[in-house]
N, C-alpha and C positions, 0 to 999 in steps of 0.2 A: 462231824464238821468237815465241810469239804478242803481240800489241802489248794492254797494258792497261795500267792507272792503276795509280800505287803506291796497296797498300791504304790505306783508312783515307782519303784524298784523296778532293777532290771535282771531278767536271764540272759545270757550270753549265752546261743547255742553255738554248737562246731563250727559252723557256716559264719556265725558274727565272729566266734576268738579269729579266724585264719584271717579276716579284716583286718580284726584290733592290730594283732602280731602283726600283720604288714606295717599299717601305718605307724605303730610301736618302730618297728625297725627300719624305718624309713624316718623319723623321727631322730631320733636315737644315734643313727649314723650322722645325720647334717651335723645334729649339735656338736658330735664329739671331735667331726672337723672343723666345727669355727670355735673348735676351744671348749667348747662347756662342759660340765665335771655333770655327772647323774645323783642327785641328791633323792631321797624320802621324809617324807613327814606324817606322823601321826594323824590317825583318821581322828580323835579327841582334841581338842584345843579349847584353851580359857576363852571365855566368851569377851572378859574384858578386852583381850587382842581386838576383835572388830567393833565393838561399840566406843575403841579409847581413837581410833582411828574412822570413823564414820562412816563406815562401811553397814554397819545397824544402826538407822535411825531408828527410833521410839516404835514408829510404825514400819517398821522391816524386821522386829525381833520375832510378829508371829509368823515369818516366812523360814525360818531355820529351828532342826531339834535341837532343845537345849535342854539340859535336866540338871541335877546336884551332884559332883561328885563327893561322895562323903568321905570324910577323914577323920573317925573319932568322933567328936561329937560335932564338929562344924563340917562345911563342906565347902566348895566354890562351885558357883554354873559353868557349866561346859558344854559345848556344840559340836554335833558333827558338821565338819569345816566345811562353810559354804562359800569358801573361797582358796583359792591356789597359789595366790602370792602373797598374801599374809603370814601362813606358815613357814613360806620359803625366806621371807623376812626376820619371823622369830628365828629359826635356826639360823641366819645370819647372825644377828645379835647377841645369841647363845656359845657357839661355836666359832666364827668365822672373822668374826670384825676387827682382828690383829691383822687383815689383811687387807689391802689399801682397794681390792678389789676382787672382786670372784664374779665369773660365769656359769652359771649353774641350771642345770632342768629338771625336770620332773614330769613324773605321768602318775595321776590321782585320781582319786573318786570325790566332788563335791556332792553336796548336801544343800537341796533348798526345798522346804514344804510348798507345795498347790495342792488349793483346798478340795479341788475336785477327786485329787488321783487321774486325771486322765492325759496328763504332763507327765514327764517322768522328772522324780525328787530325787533320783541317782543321777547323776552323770560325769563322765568321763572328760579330764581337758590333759594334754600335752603342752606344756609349758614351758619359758625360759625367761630368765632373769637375769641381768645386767646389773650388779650391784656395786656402787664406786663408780659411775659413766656417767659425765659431769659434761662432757663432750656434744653439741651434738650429731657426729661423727656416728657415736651409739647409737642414737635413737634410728639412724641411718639403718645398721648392721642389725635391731631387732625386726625393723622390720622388711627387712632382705633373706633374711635368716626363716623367717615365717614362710617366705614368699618361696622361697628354695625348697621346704619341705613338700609344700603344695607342690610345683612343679616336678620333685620328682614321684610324688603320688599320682601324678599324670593327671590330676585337674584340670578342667580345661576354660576357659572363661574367668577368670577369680576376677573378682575388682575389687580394688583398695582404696577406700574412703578415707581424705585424711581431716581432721578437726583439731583442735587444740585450746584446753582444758583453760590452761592458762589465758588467755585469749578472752575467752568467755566469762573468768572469773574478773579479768580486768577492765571488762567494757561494765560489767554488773555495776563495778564502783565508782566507773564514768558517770555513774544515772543518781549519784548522789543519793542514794535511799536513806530512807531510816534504816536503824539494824535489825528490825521487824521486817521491813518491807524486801530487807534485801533477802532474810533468812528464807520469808515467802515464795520469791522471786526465784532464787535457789533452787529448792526445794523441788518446783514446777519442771523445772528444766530438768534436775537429776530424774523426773516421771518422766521424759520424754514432751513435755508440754512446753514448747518453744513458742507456742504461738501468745505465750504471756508476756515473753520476751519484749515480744513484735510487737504488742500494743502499747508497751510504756513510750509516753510523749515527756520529753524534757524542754525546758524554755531556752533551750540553744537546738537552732536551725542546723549547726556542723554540727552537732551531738546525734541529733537526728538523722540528719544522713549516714552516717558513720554507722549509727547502730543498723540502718535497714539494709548498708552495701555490705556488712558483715555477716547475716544473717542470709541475704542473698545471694554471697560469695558462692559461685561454682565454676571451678575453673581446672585446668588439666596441667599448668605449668606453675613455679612459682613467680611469672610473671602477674599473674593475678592479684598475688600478695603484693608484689612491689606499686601496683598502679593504688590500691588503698592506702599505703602511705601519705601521700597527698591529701588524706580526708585527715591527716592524724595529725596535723601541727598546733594545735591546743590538745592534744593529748596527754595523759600523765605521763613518764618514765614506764613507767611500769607496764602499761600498757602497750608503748612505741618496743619497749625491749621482751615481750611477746611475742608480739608481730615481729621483730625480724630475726626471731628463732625460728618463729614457724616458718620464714622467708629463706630462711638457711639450710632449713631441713628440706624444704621441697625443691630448693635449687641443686641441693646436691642428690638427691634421686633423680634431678632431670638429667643430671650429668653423667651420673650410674643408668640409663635408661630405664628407668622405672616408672612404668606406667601409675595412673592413680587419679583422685577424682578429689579435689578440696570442695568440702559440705562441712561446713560448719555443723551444721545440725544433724550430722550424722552418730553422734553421741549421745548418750544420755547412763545414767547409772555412773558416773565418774569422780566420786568422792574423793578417792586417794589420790586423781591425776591430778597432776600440776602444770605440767607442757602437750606435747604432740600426742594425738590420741589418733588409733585407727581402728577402722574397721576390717574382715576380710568376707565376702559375700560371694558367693555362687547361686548365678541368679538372687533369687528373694534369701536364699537361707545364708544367715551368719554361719560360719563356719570359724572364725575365729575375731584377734582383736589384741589392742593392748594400748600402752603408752608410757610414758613420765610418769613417775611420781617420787618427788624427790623429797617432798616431807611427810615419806610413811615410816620410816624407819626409825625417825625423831620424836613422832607421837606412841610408837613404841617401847620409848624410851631408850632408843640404842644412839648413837653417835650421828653427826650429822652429815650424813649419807647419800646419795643422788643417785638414783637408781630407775631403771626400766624394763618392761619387759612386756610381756606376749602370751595368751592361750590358745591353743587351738581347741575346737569342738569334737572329739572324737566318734561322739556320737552322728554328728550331723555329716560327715568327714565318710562315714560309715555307711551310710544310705547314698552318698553323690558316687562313692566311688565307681569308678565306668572300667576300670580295667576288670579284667577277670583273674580268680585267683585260685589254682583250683587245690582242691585238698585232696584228693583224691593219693591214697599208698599209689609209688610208683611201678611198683613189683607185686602181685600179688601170686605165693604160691599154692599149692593146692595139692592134696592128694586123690589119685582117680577112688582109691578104694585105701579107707581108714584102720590098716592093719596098722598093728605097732612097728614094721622095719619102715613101711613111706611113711607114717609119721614122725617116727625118729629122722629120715632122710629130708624131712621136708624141715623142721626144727634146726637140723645141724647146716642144711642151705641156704636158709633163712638169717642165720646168722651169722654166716660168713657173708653170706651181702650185705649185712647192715654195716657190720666190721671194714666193708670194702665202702659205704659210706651212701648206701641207698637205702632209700624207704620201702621195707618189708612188710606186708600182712598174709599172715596165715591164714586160709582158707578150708576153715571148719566150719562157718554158717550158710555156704552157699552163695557168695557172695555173685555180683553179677559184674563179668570177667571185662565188660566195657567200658565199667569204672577206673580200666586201671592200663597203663601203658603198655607193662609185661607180664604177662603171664604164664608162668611155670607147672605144669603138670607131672607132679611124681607119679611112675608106676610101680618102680623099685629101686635100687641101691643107683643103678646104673641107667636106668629107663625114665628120660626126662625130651619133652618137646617146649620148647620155648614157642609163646604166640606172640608176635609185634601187633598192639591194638591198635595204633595209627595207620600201618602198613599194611594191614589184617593178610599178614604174610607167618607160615610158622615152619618151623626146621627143627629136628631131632639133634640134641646134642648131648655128650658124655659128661662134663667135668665142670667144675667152676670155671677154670680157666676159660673155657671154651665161652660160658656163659658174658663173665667179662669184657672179651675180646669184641661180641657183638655190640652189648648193649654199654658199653663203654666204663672204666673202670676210674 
């Protein structure tokens, strides 16, 4: 049997970890200066969690592994978690919820089955959640917080889509449906299928326009938002106090200078969101994304909670990246000839540089000396030429100190 990966899985060669690890610690730094604590969660979770929260509809269960945990003689279904803020949720509700609020992140491995295998059913998100941010002040900071990682990953072009969930669920109930027709209606949109939206006619002329200047909304300020108010004076509550959250939130990124693109339709998949949703794109590829959702935590059964948050795409993050990163040992030393005193000589020099806080490789396979900044050649106890690979400049020298003093300590 030939040896290969289950489909859909992924290898991480040396060349992708030195990626990951950057955007990991370019990640990891933002958050811990806008406060956020580093949490973990289990690669296993109850499946009840996303199907009590809508996140698995009927027809989404065969898109995730799920199997029996068994306990004795009964068991419960369990999934590898195909999502990232759900878990970060349960261990809120577990753990955390005696505090009136937490900032918190995460970097994980989801889980979604495609039938082909030629998608990948691993992947990678960098994450943060806002839990207790009632404000929308928050919704502001998550997604500023997104936008700073990006930029200091050196990204260049990102555009940020804003929509909002809530918005959309309250023009649904504008259109007076049956609870059949709205669940349909629903449904469509969480596919991406807006254009089902766009064909509903109702017997009010302002309902109608309302719904098509909504759907056609593209605008770069939240002036945009304010000039649709004017279609909304038979509008419900509910719907008027949508709009001028999403009116609040884009006025205060215009004020923060933060560029951004209002598309209603730039959404779909939004079950648990309740308010402001976004996207993050470079060029055509999503790279990441988040928003509101302030009644997941509730259908969890934990306390009633208001919370937000944000994914990145590590994977997709991974392939854009444009900076170079290189892996390459910064030192490499090497024996001219592999008696036991240069090779003790080279082991004991070796290790005082690592000791002195640079990256060492020893030079027993032959490696090729242009892969590496510095290069060290042992002859004996006392006989060493240091080579500069940038400088392609090299100097005989005695001692570590000496070594030091060059290539800096």
């Amino acid at each position: 049997m030939e040896n290969q990966k289950c489909k859909g899985m992924q290898d991480l060669l040396p060349e992708d970890m030195l990626r990951f690890r950057h955007i990991q610690s370019v990640f990891r730094n933002c958050c811990l200066k806008w406060g956020y604590k580093e949490v973990r969660t289990p690669t296993i979770e109850y499946l009840h969690l996303f199907t009590a929260t809508g996140t698995l509809t009927p027809s989404k269960l065969r898109t995730v592994y799920s199997f029996l945990d068994w306990d004795g003689w009964s068991g419960e279904r369990v999934v590898l978690k195909p999502d990232g803020t759900i878990p970060v949720a349960r261990l809120y509700i577990d753990n955390l919820s005696e505090h009136e609020s937490a900032r918190l992140f995460y970097v994980t491995n989801i889980f979604a089955f495609e039938e082909t295998g030629k998608k990948k059913r691993e992947r990678w998100q960098f994450g943060a959640e806002f839990l207790g941010a009632s404000k929308f002040a928050a919704d502001a900071e998550i997604i500023l917080l997104a936008q700073d990682v990006l930029h200091k990953l050196g990204l260049k072009n990102v555009e940020l889509r804003l929509s909002h969930a809530g918005l959309v669920k309250a023009l649904i109930k504008e259109l007076k449906l049956s609870s059949l027709e709205e669940a349909k209606l629903a449904n469509c949109i969480l596919d991406g299928n807006w254009q089902a939206l766009a064909e509903v006619k109702t017997n009010s002329l302002e309902l109608n326009s309302l719904l098509a200047n909504i759907l056609d909304l593209k605008g770069k300020s939240g002036n945009f938002l304010q000039n649709i108010k004017a279609l909304t004076q038979q509008a419900s509550p509910k719907f008027k106090s949508a709009l001028d959250n999403f009116t609040n939130i884009a006025m205060l990124l215009d004020s923060l200078d933060c560029n951004y693109q209002i598309d209603v339709r730039a959404i779909s998949g939004f079950e648990y969101y309740t308010g402001i949703c976004f996207q993050l794109l470079c060029g055509e590829e999503k790279i990441g994304g988040g928003g509101r959702y302030d009644a997941l935590i509730p259908l969890m059964g934990g306390k009633n909670t208001p919370a937000c948050g944000f994914a990145l795409y590590a994977d997709a993050i991974m392939e854009l990246l444009l900076m170079e990163i290189r892996g390459e040992s910064e030192i490499l030393v090497k024996g001219e000839k592999l008696t036991t005193e240069v090779v003790t000589t080279c082991f004991t020099l070796a290790q005082s540089l690592r000791e002195a806080g640079h990256i060492v490789e020893l030079g027993l396979n032959g490696q090729e000396e242009q892969n590496y900044h510095w290069v060290i050649s042992v002859s004996g106890k006392k006989l060493l030429v240091l080579k500069d690979g940038k400088q392609h400049q090299e100097r005989k020298v005695t001692s570590l100190a000496e070594i030091l003093s060059i290539i800096g300590d």
